[in-house]
Structures are given as C-alpha cells and as structure tokens.
N, C-alpha and C positions, 0 to 999 in steps of 0.2 A: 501806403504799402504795408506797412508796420500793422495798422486795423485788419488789413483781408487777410494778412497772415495769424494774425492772431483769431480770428473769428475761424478763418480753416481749420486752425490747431483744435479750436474748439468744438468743432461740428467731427473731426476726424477722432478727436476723446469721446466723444459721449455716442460716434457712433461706435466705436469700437467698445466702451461700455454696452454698452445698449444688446449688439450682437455675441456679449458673452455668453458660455454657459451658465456661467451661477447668476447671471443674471436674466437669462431664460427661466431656471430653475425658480429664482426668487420670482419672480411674475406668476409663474405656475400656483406657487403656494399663495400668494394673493389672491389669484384665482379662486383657489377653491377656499381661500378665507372669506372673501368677498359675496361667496354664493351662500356663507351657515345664516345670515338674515335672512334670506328668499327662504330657506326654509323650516325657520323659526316665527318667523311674523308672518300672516296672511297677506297675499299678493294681489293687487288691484284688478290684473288681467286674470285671473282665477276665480277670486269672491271677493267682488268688491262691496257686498254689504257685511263681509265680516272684518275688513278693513276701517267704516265708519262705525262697527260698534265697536273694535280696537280701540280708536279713537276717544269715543265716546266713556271709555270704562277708562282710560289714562288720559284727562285733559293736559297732565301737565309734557308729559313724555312724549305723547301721541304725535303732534305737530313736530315738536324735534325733527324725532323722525322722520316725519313725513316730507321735510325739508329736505332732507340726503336723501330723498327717494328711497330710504326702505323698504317701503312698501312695491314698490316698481323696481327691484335690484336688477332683473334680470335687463332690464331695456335703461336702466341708470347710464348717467353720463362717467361715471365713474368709474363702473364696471365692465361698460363699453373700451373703454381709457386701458382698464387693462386687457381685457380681450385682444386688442390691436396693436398695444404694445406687446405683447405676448407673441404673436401673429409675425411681428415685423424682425423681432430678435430670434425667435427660429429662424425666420426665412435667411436673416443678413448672417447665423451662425451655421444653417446647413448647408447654406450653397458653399463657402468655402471648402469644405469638411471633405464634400461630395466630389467638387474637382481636386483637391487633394489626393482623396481617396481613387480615384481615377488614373491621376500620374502613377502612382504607386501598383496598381493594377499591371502596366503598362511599363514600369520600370522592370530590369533583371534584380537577382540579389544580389546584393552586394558583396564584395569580394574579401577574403577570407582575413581577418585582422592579423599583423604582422607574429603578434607574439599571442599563441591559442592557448599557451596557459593560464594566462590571465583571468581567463574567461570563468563565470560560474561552475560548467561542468567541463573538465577536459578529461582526454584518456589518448595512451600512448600504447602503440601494439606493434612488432613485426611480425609478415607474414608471408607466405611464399606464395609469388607470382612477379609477373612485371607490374609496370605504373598503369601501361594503358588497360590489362584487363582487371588487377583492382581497380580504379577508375571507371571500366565499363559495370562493374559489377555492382557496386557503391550507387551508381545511378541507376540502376536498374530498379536495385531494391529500395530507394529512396521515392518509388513508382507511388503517388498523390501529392507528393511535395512540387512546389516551384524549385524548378535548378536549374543550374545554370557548370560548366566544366571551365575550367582555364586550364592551361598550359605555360608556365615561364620559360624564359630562356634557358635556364640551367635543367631544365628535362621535370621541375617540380610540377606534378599536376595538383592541381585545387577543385574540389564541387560544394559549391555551397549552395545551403537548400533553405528554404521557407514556408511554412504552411497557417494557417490561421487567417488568412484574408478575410475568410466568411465572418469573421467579429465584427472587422470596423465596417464590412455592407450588412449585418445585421444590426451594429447600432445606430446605422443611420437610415434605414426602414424603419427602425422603431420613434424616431423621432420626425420621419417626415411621413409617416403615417399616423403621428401624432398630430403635425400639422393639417395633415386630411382629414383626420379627425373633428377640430378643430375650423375647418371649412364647413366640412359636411354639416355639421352641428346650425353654424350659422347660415348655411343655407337652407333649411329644414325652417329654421326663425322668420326666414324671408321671403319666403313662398308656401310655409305650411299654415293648416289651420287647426281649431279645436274648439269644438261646440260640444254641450252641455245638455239636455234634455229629459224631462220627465214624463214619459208615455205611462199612464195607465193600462195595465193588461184587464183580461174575460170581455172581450165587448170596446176598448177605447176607440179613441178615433185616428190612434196611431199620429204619423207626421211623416213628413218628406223635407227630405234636407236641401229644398234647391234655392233655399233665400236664410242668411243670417237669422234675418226674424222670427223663422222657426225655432231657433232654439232657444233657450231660460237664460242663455249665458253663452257667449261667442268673443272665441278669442282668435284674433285676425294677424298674420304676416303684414310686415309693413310694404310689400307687393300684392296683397289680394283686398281686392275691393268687394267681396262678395258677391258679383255677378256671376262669377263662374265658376260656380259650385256643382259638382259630379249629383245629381238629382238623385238621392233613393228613399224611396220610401217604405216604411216598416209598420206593423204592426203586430200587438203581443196577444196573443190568443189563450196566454196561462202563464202564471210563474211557480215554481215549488221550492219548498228549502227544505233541508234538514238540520234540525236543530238536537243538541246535548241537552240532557236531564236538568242542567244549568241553565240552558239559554241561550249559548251560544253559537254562532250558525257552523255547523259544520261541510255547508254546501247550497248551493242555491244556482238556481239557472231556468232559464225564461224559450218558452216555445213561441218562436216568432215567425213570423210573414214579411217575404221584403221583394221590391221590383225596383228593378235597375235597368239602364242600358233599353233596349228594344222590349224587356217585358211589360216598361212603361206604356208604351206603344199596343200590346199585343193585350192589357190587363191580364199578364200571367204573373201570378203569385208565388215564390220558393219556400220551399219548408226550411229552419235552420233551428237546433237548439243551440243558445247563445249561452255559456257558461262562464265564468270568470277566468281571467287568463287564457280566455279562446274565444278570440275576434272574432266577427265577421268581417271579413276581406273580402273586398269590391272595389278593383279599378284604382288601386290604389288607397282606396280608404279605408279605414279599421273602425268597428263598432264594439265598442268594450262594453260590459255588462257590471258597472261600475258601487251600485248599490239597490236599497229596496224601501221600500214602506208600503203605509194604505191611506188609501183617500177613502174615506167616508162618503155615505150619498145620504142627502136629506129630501125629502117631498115636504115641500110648505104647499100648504092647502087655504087658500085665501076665503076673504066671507061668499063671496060670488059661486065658490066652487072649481076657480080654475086651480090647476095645481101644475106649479113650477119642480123639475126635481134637476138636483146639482151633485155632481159627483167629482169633489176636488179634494189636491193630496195633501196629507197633513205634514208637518217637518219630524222626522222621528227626534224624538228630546234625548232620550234611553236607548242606547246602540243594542243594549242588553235585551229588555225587553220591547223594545217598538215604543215605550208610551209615545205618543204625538201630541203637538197643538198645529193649530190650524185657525182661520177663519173661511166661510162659506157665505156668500152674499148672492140674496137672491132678489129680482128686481121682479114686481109683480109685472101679470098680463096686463097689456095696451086698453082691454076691455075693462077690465076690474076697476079701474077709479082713468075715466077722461081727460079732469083736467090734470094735465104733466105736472104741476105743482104739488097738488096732492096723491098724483103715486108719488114722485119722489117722498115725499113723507112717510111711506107706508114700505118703502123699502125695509128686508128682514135681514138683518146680519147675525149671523152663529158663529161666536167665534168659544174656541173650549180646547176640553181635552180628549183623545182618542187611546183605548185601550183593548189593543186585540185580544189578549183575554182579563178579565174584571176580573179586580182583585180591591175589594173595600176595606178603609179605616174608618170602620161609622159611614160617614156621606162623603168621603175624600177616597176618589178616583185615583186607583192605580192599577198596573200589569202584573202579572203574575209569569204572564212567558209571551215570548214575542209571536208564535205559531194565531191562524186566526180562529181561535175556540169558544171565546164566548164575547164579541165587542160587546163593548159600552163606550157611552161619550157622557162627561160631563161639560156642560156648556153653559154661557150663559149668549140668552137669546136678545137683539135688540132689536129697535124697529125706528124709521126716521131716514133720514138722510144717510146712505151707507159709502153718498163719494161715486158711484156706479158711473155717471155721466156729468164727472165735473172736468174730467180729460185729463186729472191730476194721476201721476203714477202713484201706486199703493202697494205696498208688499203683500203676498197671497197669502203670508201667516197671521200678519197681525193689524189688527184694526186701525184707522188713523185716531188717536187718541185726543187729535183738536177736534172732530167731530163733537164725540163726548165731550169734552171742554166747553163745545161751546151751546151743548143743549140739543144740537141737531138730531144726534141719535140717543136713543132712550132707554135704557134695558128695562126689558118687561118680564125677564122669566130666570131662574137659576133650577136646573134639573139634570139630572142624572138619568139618561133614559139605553134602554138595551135594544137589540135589534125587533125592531116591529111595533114599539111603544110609542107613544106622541103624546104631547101636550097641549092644550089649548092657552091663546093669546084672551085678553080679555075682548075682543073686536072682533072672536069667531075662526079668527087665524090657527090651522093647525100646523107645528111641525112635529113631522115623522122620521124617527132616523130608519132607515133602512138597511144596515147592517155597512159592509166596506169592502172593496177591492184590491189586490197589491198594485202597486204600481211599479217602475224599475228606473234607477237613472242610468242613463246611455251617454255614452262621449262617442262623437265622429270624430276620428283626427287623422289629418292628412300631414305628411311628412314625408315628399318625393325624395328626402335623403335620406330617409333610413336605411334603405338597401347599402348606403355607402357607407354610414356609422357603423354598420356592421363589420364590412369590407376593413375598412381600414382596423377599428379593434380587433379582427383578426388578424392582420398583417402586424397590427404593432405588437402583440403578443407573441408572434412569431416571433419578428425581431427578436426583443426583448430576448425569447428563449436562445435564438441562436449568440446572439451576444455573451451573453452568459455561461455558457455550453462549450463553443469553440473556442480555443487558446489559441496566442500567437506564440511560434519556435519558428529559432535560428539554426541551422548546424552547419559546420562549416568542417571539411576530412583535405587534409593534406597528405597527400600519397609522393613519397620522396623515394628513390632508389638508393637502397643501400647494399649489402655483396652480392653477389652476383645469385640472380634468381630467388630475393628478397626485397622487401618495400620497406619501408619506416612510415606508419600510419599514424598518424593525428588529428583526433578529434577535438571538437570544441564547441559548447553547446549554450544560449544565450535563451532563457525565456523572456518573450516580451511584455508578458501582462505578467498574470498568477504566478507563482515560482511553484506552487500548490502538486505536490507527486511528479515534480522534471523532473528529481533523482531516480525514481523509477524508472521512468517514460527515457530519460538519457541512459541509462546502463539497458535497458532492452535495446535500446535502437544501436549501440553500439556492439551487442552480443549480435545482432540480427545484418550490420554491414561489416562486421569481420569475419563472419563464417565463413568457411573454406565452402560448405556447401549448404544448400535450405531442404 
C-alpha cells in the first residue's frame, strides 16, 4: 500500500511539475535552443550532399554529431522529446486556467470588505439624496463594469463592481493559440511536402510535379507516400534580372507556362510571371522562385559526323558574380562505334568552369558580372569510361574521381573556349561550346496548415495585445444614511494586476459617481 502511495505521490509531483507555467516556459526556450543547430549545420532532409561534405571537411566533429542527430534536429528524438513535452504541459496548465477562468465568469463580485479603508485607494464623501437613489445612480454610471447591489439589514446599501475579465481570456487565447499554433505546425510536418527542382528556361523541357522523382530533392511528411501528388506541370519560357554596377541582383523573375487540374486534360497552358516572394498558388500548392544560374550547352561532334548536344546546369560557385562549375557527359551515337565496349570507351566528359561574362588572369578563368555578356568556359575535356551506364549514382557537378584513378577516363584537352569556338580531340572528335541558358530553382511545398499558422498567430497576437492592454479593478461604494436627506459615501478601490495610473483612473471614477449630476 505504502509502494502505490508513494509512486502516486510521485506521478502527482512531476505531473503537477510538468503542467507548471515556468515549466512550460522553460520547454519553450529549449525549444527554440534546440532548433539554433537546424539552422546552423545543414539538414539531411534539405541538402543532404552538403551534410557528407560537413562531414567530410570535420572527420573528427562530424560523426559526433551526427550521433545526436544534428544534422536531422527537426525530426530528432530529442527534439521530438521536447515538442510533446511542451504539448502536454500547455494542454495539463491551460485546461485548469480555462475552467477557472469560467467559474469566475459565472461567479458575482465579491462583497465589499469590512473595513474599505484599508484598501489601496479609499475616499470618503457626504452627499444629498437617499440610499436607494445614490445606489441607483452609482450603478448606473458604473454602466461596463460587472456589479452586483446588496442591501444589509441595518438599511446599508453596498455595489461592488469589477472590470478587466478580458485579461485573463486574453492571456489564455494567447497561450492556447500558442498551442494551435504548435498543432498546426506539426501537422503541416505530417502531411505536407517540399520538393526542390531545376527547370532550365528559353526552350527547356520544363517538368510536372506528379511523382517525387521529378524532383533534384524531395522532402516527404511522415503521411505522404508520394502517390498523391496535386500533378502540375510548368515550363519557363525566359528568365530576366536586374543587376547593381556591383553585381548584385536587385530583382530577378521568370515568365512561365503551367497546367493544372482539367487544363491537363484540355492541353491548356496559363501565362504567370513568377517573382520572388510571389508564389504560384495552385490547389493548395506554392511555387516559389527560389534562385538562378546557367547551364551551358556543348555539341560534341564525333569522327563519323554524328553530333550529340547537351545542355546542363552548372552549380553557381560566386553568388556575386555566377562563376559556375559543372560537368557535362556525353555518350556517343549507337551508330558511331557498334561494339558497346568501345563506345563505352569513347564516352566525352567536360567537366570545368562557366563564366557569364570573361574576365582573364593570363589563361585563369573568371566573371567580371554575373548578367550573360560575354560566356566563356574553361574546361578540361575527357574521354573513356564517364560512368554513363554503370547504374552507379554520380553527382551532376563533379566527375567520379575513381574513374580517373583508375585509368578509365583520360583527359585529352585543357582550353578556354567562348561562345561558338571548338576544339578538336586527337581521334577527330570536335567540342563546341555553344554559349548558355539561365536556368531557375523552384520549390513546390505543400502545407494544408498554413492557412491555420496563420489563424492562430493572429489570435495569439491578439491575445497577447489584449492581455496587456486590459487591466483588472475592483471598486466597492458603501452608501449609509446619515441626517436626514443625506448619505455617507464610501469608496474603496483594489487593483488587480498593474497598480500603473489607478491613482488617476480611482480619483476620476470617484469625481464621476459622486456627481449630483453628469
């Protein structure tokens, strides 16, 4: 008996721990300690190749890390840990509050204290009339307060009055629209999504959002399996920016084609210019116009004649001015060499640097401004085994460097060439760089809570303001007869929060219910 008593005792401390205010509070600021890793270190479900070059550049730190989930904070077990303990101490400290707050509602006020000098503000008046019509008067003009009149047996009338309610139901809006908040949020986690995308504009081949695999990078609710994805498909028909004498962009936005819904059906195409900070919104989804670069295009011109041409995007290195690198792998034609053995050997890899406008140190490739005014690319060209059809994944920027290690690919050329130039391989092979296109990165994200993050951050801010705003006051007037066709008035005044300007607010309120007349 002694064990369940004592283990009660114990479950009834640490709940009543637990549903405290500072210990909601203290959660809260774990909370947002908890999230400065997510967004100091790069996040797995975000960029998870800049997570292994993390890694890679801190062997010793990196794993740590990676151990505590750093890199994964927002889906951490840790972080999870406080989310729902967080969760469970609101819920178990505002449900009391709220039916509290409800008796109270629902209660009259309370009756006038024995001795009203006491009190913080008092004041002492006679005045001519009887009890009952000071009394009626008194509550007349006490017109937005809670009140309530008594009568004692010896003929003393009492009205005591209360106003400020709207605090304690604005500070508990503001805390269970915090909680809603806090819903909302993690339900937006658990049914929304957010995909990643590189569409080349003038000509690309665009894409449609109706399968994960469409996108570079896809990040999935732990409810969506990506079958049922809202299908749109877009294409970029131009992109433009405006750039400062610096370099720096001062505007940039993409003229695009998109079908949704029945226009899929109907092959009807919608005009939208897509700007930063202004979506496209479709059916619930958002297309943000997230960044820019160019993809270069090369024509390799093989000994036969045939000519393959590839137009892919380079990674911008210089936010400033665009420089990019990139690689470009091109698999020659089926006809050009039969047996599969030796095309594979004749595969061309360019992997280099891209510079929307030249700008030379001697033969060392650089930008002068990121607008497209004069490309160049310095590259070096290889040839051999480029990986094309060994089923292995390969990053789009950079060459698998065990190739080269292991003899497979061969570089054959190092040049510097402008738009329209070419060089020749020793086997007859020409490449041609043909100048370059922007291209745009896009995010789809779907978050059927946002409409309620909003909702409630507007409600909690309300709160908040009326919390802050309205005061709670007491007043309590004792109207007593004294000679004949005169009263003895007594006031008494308590504030329940701020004490901040009652001396004011109590000497007008009592100039304002002693007046003979208004």
């Amino acid at each position: 008996m002694r064990v369940l008593q004592r283990i009660w005792a114990l479950f009834r401390n640490t709940w009543r721990t637990l549903t405290s205010m500072g210990t909601a509070l203290v959660l809260l600021f774990l909370l947002a300690l908890g999230a400065i890793p997510g967004a100091l270190l790069p996040q797995r479900s975000l960029n998870a190749g800049k997570v292994d070059e993390y890694l890679a550049d801190h062997p010793t730190l990196g794993p740590w890390l990676d151990r505590v989930q750093a890199f994964d904070v927002f889906s951490s077990f840790w972080f999870t840990s406080i989310y729902v303990l967080l969760f469970v101490s609101l819920v178990g400290c505002l449900t009391p509050r709220m039916l509290e707050h409800v008796r109270s509602l629902r209660a009259v006020p309370v009756p006038a204290p024995r001795n009203l000098s006491r009190l913080p503000k008092h004041h002492e008046a006679d005045i001519d009339g009887d009890a009952g019509q000071v009394a009626a008067r008194v509550d007349e003009r006490l017109k937005g307060w809670r009140r309530t009149t008594r009568t004692t047996e010896d003929g003393v009338t009492e009205v005591s009055a209360e106003k400020g309610y709207l605090r304690e139901f604005g500070n508990i809006v503001f805390h269970f629209s915090l909680l809603g908040l806090l819903v909302a949020i993690a339900a937006g986690k658990l049914f929304g999504y957010e995909g990643n995308v590189i569409v080349i504009a003038n000509g690309g081949p665009g894409f449609c959002s109706a399968s994960p695999a469409a996108f570079d990078s896809f990040r999935a609710g732990n409810t969506v399996d990506g079958t049922s994805l809202y299908p749109i498909c877009v294409k970029v028909n131009d992109f433009d920016a405006d750039y400062l004498p610096s370099g720096q962009a001062v505007s940039f936005a993409a003229n695009i084609e998109y079908q949704a819904g029945e226009d899929l059906q109907n092959d009807v195409w919608n005009d939208y210019r897509l700007e930063v900070n202004h979506p496209l919104r479709i059916a619930g989804d958002r297309i943000y116009l997230q960044g820019h670069g160019y993809a270069p295009t090369f024509t390799v011109t093989f000994p036969d004649g045939q000519t393959r041409t590839n137009t892919v995007q380079f990674r911008p290195d210089d936010p400033l001015t665009l420089l990019s690198s990139g690689v470009v792998r091109v698999d020659p034609p089926a006809g050009t060499y039969p047996d599969p053995d030796e095309r594979r050997k004749h595969q061309i890899a360019i992997q280099g640097l891209f510079a929307p406008t030249e700008f030379l140190h001697g033969t060392l490739l650089s930008s002068s401004f990121p607008a497209l005014n004069k490309p160049a690319v310095a590259v070096d060209i290889y040839r051999g085994d480029a990986g094309l059809d060994t089923g292995r994944p390969q990053s789009i920027f950079d060459l698998d460097p065990r190739l080269i290690g292991q003899g497979r690919l061969n570089k054959e050329a190092r040049v510097n060439l402008t738009a329209g130039q070419e060089t020749r391989l020793d086997d007859g092979t020409t490449v041609r760089f043909d100048g370059a296109v922007p291209f745009i990165n896009m995010q789809v994200s779907h978050d059927p809570a946002q409409v309620w993050v909003l909702v409630f951050a507007l409600t909690m801010m309300g709160g908040l303001l009326v919390s802050l705003v309205v005061r709670r006051r007491r007043v309590w007037v004792r109207i007593t007869p004294a000679a004949a066709g005169t009263v003895s008035v007594e006031l008494g005044g308590l504030a329940r929060t701020d004490n901040s300007g009652w001396g004011d607010e109590f000497e007008k309120l009592t100039d304002r219910l002693l007046a003979v007349k208004e």
